[in-house]
LOKEZA-410768 format. One line per field, with one value per residue (C-alpha): residue number from 1; residue in three letters; chain; x, y, z. Coordinates in nm, 2 decimals. Each point is the difference from the previous one (the first is absolute). Example, Ala and Ser with C-alpha at 12.3 -4.5 7.8 and 13.67 -1.06 7.14 Angstrom:
nr: (1 | 2)
rest: (ala | ser)
kette: (A | A)
u: (1.23 | 0.14)
v: (-0.45 | 0.34)
w: (0.78 | -0.07)
END
This chain:
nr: (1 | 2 | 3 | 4 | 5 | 6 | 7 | 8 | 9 | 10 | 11 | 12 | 13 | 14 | 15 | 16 | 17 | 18 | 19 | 20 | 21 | 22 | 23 | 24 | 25 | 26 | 27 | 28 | 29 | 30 | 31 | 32 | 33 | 34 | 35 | 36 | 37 | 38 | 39 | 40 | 41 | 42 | 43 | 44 | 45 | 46 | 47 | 48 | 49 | 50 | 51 | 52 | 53 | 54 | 55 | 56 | 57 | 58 | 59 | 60 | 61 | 62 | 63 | 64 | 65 | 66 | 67 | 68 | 69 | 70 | 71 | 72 | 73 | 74 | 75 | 76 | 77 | 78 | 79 | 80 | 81 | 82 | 83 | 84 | 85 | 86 | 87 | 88 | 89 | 90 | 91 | 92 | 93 | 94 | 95 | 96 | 97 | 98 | 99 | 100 | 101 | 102 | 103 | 104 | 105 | 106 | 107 | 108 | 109 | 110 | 111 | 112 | 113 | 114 | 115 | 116 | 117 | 118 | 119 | 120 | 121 | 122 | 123 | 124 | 125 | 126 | 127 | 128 | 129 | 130 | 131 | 132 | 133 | 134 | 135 | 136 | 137 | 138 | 139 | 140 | 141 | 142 | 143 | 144 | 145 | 146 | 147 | 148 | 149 | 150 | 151 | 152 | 153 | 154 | 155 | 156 | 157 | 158 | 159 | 160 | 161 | 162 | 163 | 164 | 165 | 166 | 167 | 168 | 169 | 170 | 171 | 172 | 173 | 174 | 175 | 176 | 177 | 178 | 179 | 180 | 181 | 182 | 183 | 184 | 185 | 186 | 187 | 188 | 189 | 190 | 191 | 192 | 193 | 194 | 195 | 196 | 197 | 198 | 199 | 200 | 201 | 202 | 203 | 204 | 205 | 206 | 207 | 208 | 209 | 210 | 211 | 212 | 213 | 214 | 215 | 216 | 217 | 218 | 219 | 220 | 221 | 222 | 223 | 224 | 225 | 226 | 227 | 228 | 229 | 230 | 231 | 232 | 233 | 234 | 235 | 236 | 237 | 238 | 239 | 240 | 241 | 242 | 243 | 244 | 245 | 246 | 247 | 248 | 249 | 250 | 251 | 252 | 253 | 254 | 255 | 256 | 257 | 258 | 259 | 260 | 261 | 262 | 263 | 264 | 265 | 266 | 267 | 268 | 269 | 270 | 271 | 272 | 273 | 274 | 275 | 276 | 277 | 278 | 279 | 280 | 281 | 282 | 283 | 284 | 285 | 286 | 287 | 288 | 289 | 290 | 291 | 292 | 293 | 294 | 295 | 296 | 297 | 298 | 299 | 300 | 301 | 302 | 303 | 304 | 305 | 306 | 307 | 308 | 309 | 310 | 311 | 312 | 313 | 314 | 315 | 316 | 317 | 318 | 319 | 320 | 321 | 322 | 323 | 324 | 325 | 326 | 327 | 328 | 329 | 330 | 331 | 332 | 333 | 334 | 335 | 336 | 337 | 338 | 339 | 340 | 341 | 342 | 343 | 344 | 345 | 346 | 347 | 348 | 349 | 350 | 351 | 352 | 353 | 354 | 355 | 356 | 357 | 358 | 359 | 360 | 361 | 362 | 363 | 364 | 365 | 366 | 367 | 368 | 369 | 370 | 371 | 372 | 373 | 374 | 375 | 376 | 377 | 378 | 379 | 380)
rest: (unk | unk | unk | unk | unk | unk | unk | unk | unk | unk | unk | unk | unk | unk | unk | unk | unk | unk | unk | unk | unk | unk | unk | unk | unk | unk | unk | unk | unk | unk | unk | unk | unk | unk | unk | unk | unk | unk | unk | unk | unk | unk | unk | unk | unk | unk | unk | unk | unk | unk | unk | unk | unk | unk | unk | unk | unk | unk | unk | unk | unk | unk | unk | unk | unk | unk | unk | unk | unk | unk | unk | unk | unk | unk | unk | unk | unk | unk | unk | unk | unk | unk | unk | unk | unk | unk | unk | unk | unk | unk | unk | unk | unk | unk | unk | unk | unk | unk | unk | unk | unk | unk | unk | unk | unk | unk | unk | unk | unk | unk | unk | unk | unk | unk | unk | unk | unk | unk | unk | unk | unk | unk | unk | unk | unk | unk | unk | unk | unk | unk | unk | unk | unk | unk | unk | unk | unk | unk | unk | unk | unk | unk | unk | unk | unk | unk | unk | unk | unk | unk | unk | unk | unk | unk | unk | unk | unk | unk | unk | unk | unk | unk | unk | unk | unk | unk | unk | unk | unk | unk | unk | unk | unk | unk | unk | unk | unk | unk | unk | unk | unk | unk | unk | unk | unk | unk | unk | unk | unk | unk | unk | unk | unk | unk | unk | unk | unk | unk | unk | unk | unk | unk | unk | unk | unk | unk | unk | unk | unk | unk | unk | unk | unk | unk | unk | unk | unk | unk | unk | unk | unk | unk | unk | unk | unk | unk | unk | unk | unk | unk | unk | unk | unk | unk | unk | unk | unk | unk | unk | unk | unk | unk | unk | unk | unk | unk | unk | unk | unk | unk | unk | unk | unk | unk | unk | unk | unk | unk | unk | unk | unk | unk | unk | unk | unk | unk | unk | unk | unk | unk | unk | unk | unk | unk | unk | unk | unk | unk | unk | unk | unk | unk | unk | unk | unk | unk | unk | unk | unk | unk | unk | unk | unk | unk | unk | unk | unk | unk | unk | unk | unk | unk | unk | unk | unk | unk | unk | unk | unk | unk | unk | unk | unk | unk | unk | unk | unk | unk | unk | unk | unk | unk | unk | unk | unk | unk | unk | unk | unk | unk | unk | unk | unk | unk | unk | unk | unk | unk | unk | unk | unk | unk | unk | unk | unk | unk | unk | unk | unk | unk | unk | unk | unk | unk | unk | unk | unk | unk | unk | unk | unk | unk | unk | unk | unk | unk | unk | unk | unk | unk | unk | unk | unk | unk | unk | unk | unk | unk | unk | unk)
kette: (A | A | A | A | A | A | A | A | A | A | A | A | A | A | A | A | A | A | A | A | A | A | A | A | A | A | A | A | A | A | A | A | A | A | A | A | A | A | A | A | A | A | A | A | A | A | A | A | A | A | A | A | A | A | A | A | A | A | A | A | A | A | A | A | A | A | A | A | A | A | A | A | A | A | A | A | A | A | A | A | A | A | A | A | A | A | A | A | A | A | A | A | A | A | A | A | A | A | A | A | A | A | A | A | A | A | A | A | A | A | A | A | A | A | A | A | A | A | A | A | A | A | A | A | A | A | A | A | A | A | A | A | A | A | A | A | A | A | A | A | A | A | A | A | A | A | A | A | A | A | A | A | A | A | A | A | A | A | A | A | A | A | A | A | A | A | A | A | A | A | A | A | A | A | A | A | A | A | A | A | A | A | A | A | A | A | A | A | A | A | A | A | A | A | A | A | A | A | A | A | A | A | A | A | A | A | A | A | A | A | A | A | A | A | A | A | A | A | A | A | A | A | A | A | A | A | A | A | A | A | A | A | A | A | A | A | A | A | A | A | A | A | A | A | A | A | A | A | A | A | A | A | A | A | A | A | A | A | A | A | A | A | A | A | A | A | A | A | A | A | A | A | A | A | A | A | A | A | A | A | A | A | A | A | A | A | A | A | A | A | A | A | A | A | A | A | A | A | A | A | A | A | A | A | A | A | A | A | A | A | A | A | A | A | A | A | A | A | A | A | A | A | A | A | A | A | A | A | A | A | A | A | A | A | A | A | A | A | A | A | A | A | A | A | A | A | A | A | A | A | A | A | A | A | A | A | A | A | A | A | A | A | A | A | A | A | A | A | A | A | A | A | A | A | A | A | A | A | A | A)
u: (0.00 | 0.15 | 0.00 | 0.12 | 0.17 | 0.21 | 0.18 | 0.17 | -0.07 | 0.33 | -0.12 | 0.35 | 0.33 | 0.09 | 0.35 | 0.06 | -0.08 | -0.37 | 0.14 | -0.01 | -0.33 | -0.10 | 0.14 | -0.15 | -0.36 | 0.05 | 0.12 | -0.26 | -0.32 | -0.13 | -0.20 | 0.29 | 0.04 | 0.09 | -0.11 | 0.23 | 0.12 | 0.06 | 0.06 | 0.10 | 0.23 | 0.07 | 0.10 | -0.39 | -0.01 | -0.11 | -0.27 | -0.05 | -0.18 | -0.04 | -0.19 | -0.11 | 0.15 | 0.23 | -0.30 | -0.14 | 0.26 | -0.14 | -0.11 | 0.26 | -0.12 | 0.29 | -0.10 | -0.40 | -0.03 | -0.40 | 0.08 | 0.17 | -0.27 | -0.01 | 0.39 | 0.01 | -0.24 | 0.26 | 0.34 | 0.26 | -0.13 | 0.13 | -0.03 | -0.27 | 0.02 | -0.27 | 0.02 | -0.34 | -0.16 | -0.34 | -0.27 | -0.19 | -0.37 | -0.16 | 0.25 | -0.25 | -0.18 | 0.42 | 0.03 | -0.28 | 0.09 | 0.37 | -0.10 | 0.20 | -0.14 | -0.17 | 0.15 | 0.35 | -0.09 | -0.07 | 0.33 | 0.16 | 0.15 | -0.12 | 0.29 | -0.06 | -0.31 | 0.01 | 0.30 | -0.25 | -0.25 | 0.26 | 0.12 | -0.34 | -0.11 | 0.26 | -0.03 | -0.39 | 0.08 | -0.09 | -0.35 | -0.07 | 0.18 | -0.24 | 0.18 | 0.25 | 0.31 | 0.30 | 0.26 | 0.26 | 0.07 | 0.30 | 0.06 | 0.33 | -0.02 | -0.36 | -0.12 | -0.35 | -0.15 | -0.37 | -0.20 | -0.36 | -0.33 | 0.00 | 0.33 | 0.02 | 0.37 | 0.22 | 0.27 | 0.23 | 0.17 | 0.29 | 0.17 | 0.37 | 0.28 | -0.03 | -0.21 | -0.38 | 0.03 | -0.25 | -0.14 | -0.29 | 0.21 | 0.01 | 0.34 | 0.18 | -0.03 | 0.10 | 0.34 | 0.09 | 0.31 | -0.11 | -0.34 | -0.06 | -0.24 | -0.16 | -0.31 | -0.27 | -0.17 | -0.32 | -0.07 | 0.03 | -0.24 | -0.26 | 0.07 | -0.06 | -0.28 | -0.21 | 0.03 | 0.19 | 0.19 | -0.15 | 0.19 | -0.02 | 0.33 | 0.16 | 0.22 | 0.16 | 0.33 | 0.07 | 0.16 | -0.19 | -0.35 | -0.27 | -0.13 | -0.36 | -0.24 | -0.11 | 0.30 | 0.26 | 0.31 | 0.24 | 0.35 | 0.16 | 0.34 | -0.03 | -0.39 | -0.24 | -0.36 | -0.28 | -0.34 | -0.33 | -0.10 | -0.29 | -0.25 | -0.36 | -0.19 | 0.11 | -0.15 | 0.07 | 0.17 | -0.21 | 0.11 | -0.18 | -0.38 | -0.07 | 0.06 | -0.31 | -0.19 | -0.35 | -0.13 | -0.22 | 0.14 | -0.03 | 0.21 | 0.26 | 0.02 | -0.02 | 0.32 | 0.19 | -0.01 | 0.11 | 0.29 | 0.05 | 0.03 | 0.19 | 0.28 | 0.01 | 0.02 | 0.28 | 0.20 | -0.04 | 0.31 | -0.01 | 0.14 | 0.10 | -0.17 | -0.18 | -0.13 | -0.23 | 0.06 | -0.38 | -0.09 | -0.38 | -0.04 | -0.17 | 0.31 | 0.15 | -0.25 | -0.14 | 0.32 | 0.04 | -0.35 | 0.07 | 0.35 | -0.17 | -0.24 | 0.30 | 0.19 | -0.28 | 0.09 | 0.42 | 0.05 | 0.26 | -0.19 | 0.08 | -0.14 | 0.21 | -0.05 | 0.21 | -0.10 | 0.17 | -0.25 | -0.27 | 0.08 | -0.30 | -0.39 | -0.10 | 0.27 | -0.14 | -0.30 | 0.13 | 0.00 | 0.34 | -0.03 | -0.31 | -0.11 | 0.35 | -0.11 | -0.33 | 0.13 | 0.24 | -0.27 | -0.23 | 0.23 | 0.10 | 0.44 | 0.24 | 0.06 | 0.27 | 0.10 | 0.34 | 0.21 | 0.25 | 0.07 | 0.08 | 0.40 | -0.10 | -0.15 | 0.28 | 0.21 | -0.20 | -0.05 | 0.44 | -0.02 | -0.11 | -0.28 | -0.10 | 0.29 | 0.06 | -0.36 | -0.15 | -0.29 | 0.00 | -0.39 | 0.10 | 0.26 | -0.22 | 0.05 | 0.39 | -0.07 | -0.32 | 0.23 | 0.30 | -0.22 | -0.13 | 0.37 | 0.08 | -0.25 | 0.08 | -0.31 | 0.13 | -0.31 | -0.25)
v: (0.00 | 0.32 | 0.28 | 0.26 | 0.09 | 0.30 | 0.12 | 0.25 | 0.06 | 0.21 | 0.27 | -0.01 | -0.19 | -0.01 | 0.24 | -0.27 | -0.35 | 0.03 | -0.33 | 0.29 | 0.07 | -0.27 | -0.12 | 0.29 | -0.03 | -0.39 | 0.12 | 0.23 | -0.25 | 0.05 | -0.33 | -0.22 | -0.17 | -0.35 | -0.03 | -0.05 | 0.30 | -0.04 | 0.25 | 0.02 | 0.26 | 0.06 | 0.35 | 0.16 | -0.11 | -0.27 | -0.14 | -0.11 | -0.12 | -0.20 | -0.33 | -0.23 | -0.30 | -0.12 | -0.21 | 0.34 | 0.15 | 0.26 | -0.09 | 0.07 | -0.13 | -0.24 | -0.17 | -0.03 | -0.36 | 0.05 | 0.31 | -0.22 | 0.02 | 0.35 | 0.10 | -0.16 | 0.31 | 0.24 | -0.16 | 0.18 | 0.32 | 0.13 | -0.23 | 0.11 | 0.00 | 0.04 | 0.11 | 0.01 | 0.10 | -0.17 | -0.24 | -0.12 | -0.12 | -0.08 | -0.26 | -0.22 | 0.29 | 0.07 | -0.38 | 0.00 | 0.34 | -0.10 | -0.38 | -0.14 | -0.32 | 0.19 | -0.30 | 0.15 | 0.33 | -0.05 | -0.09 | 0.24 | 0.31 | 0.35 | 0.11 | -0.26 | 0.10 | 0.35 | -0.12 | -0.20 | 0.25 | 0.26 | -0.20 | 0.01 | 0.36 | 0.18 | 0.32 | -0.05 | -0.33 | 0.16 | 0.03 | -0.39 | -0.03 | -0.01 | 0.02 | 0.22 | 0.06 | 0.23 | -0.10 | 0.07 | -0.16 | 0.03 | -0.05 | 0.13 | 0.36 | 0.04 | -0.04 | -0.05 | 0.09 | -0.04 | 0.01 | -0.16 | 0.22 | 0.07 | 0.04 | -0.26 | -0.06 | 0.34 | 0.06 | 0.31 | 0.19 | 0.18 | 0.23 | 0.07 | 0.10 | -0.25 | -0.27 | -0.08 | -0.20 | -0.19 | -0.23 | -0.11 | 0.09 | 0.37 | -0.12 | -0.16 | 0.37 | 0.21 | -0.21 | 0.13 | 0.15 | 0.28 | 0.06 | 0.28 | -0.08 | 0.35 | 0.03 | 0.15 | 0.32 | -0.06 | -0.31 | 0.09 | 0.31 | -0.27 | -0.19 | 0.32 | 0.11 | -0.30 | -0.23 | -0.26 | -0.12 | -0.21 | 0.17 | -0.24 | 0.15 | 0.22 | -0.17 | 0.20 | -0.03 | 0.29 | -0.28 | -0.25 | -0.04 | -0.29 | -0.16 | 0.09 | -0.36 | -0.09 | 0.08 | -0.13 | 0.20 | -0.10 | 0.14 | -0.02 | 0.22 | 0.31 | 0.00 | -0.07 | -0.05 | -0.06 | -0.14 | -0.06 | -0.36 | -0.08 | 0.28 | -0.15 | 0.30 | -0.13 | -0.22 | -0.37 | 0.14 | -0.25 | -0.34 | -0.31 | -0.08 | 0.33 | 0.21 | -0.17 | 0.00 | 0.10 | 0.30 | -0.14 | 0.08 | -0.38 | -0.13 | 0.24 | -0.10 | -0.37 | 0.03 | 0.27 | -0.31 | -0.24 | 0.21 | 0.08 | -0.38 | -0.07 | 0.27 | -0.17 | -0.31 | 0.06 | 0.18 | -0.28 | -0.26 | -0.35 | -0.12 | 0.17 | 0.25 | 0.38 | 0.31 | 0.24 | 0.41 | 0.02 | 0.34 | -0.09 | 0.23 | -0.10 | -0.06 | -0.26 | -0.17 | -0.09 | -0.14 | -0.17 | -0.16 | -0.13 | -0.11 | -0.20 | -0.14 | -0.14 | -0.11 | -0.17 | -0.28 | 0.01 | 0.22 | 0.21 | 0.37 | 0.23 | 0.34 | 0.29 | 0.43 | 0.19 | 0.17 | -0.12 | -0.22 | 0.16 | 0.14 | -0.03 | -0.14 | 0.35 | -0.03 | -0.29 | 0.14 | 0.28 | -0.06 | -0.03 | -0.35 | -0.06 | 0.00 | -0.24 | -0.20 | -0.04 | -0.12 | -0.25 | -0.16 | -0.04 | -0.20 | -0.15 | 0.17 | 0.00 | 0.39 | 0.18 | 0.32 | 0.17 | 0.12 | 0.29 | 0.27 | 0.36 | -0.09 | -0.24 | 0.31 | 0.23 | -0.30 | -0.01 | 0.40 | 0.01 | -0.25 | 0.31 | -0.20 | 0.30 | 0.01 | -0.39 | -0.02 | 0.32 | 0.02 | 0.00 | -0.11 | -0.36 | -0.01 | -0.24 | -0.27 | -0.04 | -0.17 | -0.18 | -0.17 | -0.04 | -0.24 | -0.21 | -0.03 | -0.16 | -0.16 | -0.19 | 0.13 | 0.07 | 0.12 | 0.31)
w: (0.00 | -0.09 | 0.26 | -0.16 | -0.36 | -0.14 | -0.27 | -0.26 | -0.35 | -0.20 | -0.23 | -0.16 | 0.06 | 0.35 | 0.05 | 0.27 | 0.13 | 0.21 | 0.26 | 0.29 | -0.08 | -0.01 | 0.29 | 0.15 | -0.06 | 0.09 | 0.37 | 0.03 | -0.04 | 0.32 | -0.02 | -0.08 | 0.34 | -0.04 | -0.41 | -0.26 | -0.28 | -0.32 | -0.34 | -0.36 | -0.11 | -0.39 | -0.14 | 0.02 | 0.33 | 0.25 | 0.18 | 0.35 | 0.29 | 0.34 | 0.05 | 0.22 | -0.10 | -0.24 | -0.23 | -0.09 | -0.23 | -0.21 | -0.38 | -0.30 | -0.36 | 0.07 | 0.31 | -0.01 | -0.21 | 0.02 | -0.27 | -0.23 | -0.28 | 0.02 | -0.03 | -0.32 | -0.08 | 0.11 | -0.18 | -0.13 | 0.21 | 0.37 | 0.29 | 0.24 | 0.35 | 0.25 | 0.39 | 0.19 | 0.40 | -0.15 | 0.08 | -0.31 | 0.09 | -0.33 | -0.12 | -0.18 | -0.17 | -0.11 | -0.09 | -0.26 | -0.15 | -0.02 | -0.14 | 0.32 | 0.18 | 0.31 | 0.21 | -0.14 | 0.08 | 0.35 | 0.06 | -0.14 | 0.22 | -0.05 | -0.22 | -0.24 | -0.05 | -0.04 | -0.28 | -0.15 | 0.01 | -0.16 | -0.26 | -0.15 | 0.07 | 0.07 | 0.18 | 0.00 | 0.25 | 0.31 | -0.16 | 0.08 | 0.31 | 0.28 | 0.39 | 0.16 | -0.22 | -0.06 | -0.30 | -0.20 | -0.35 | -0.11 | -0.39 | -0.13 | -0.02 | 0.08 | 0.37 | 0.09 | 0.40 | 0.09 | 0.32 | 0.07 | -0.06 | 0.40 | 0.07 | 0.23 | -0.05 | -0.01 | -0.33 | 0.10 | -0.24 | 0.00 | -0.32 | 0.06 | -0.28 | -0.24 | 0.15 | 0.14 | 0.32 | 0.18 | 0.27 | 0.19 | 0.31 | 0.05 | 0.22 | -0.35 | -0.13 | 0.27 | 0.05 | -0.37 | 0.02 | -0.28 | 0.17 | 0.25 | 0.28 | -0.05 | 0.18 | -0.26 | 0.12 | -0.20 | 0.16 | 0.32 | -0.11 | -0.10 | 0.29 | 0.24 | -0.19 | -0.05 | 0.31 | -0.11 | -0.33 | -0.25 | -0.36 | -0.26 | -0.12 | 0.29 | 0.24 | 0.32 | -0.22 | -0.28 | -0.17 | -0.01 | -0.18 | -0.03 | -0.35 | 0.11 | 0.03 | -0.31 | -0.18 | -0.20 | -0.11 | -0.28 | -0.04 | -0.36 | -0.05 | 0.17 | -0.01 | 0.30 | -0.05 | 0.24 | -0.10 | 0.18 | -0.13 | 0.31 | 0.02 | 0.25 | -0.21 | -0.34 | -0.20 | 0.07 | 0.37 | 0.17 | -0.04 | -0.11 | 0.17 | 0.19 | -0.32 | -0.20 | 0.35 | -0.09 | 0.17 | 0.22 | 0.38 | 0.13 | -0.34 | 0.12 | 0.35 | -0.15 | -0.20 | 0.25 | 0.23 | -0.26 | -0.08 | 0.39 | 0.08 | -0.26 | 0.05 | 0.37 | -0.13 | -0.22 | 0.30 | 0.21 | 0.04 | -0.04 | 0.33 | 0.33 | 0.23 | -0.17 | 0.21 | -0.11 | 0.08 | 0.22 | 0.06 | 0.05 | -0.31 | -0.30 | -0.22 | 0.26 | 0.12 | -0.36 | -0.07 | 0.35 | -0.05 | -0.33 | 0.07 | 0.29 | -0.23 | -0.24 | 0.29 | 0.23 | 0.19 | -0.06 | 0.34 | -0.25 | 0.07 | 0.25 | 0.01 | 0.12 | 0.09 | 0.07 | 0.32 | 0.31 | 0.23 | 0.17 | 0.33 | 0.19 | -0.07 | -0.10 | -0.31 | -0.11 | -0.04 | -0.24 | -0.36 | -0.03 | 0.17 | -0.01 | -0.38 | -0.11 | 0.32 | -0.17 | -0.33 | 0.14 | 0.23 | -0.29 | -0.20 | 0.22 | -0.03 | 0.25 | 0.09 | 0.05 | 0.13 | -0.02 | 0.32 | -0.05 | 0.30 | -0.07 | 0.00 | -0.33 | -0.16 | 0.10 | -0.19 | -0.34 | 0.01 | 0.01 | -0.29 | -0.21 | -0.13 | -0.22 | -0.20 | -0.05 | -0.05 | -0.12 | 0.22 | 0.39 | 0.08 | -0.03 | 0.28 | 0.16 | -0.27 | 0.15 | 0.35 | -0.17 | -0.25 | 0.26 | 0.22 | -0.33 | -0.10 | 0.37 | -0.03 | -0.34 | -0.14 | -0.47 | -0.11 | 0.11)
END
């Protein structure tokens, strides 16, 4: 599983070797921990990344045998390399479009798909990819990046003298030794002005910028160009069943829960133990309920929130215990609640959550996922 890529793309011939920047932007991946690194280097630059384990190398045109019917498509051109943060859900919907055996497919990681995918659309791949994804094809000269239409995963950017950098770890960037970790006045403008940060460009960085969701960006020479491909308001936005949903009210509710239960479904794990994020809100407790449904019986589902434990009978009674206390008790979840004193938040706020992270209103998500990595708990 990869945990984080990065890379460089030369607009010209390098007037030295790019190993220390490399090296550099390797170091700096804050979530390396105990994964493996790995990159490519050629004279337009290299790719990189960190992984899990040593079985999920990322996909070349060389090294993916399931591809082998579609390089002969490609011979005699570049060799095409593909580094990915991504989780592809519709894999059989990819198998029948690509004429791949869907049992063939499934195995396949997500690079391999996504090279698949590009092989036969090119830049207009990200089109048919449905999940959470960031990219990079690389194919000779040209370089390719894309992000999914939410933005799940984050792609910075970063324009220096003579190359585009990037990464989905705002760390890999800042340890550039050519990049100056200038804070940008316009973003903390926005920041002060609006409440909170949410720019689907901006970062807290002057140097560093975001390919907006639903964008892919190819590089070619000295030319950059972005493009919108996923617009909700355009025509054919919608995917599949809910964009043919007649207008009747109860037809739409109908396939909203189809689509709802199957993007659960898809999320869930084959094996080992899952938590849902229970607020009590609607959001999470439609996905706890349905996740229960899906896992019934396997004693796999835990429910957690992210408010400390009530402190007295009267808490419990308030809504922000009461109403995920509800949910959990109805289906019947084990429920969780997160401890963390006020030297925890002292600890996250000198973290500087708002640069690494670019907003500040989810420092609560830190000691949440803390305890669910003690406790051996992969998937949220």
């Amino acid at each position: 599983q990869v945990l984080a890529m990065f890379g460089l793309h030369r607009f010209g011939p390098a007037a030295g070797s790019d190993v220390d920047s490399a090296a550099a932007m390797q170091s700096g991946c804050a979530v390396l921990a105990d994964s493996i690194a790995c990159n490519w280097q050629d004279p337009a630059g290299f790719l990189g990344g960190s992984w899990r384990s040593a079985s999920s190398l990322p996909a070349s045109a060389e090294s993916i045998a399931a591809s082998a019917s579609l390089l002969a498509r490609r011979a005699g051109e570049h060799p095409v390399s593909v580094l990915a943060h991504a989780r592809i859900d519709n894999r059989e919907e990819l198998a029948d479009r690509l004429a791949l055996p869907r049992a063939e497919a499934a195995m396949m990681d997500a690079p391999a798909l996504i090279l698949a995918a590009y092989l036969r659309w090119g830049e207009d791949c990200p089109r048919y990819l449905l999940g959470d994804f960031a990219f990079a094809v690389k194919e000779g000269p040209r370089l390719l990046l894309a992000r999914d239409p939410l933005g799940i995963r984050p792609l910075y950017v970063s324009q220096g003298g003579g190359w585009l950098a990037f990464a989905t770890d705002i760390h890999c960037l800042l340890a550039h030794p050519q990049l100056a970790a200038e804070v940008s006045n316009q973003a903390v403008c926005s920041y002060l002005l609006g409440g909170g940060f949410h720019d689907r460009k901006l970062t807290l960085y002057r140097h560093i910028q975001k390919l907006p969701p639903g964008h892919i960006e190819t590089v070619s020479g000295s030319s950059r160009r972005q493009k919108q491909y996923w617009n909700p308001a355009a025509p054919g936005g919608l995917h599949g069943a809910f964009a043919a949903a007649p207008g009747d009210a109860r037809d739409v509710a109908d396939v909203l829960r189809e689509l709802l239960s199957d993007a659960v479904r898809v999320r869930l794990p084959g094996q080992g133990p899952v938590a849902t994020h229970l607020s009590g809100g609607l959001d999470s407790s439609a996905i706890t309920a349905l996740a229960a449904l899906q896992l019934e019986g396997t004693g796999r589902l835990q429910a957690w929130s992210w408010v400390r434990p009530p402190a007295s009978a009267t808490e419990e009674r308030q809504a922000e215990w009461r109403l995920p206390a509800a949910v959990a008790q109805k289906w019947k979840v084990p429920l969780q609640f997160t401890p963390f004193s006020a030297a925890d938040f002292q600890a996250i706020l000198a973290r500087r959550p708002l640069l690494d992270n670019d907003c500040a209103d989810l420092w609560y998500e830190f000691p949440l996922r803390q305890q669910l990595q003690q406790r051996g708990i992969p998937v949220l």
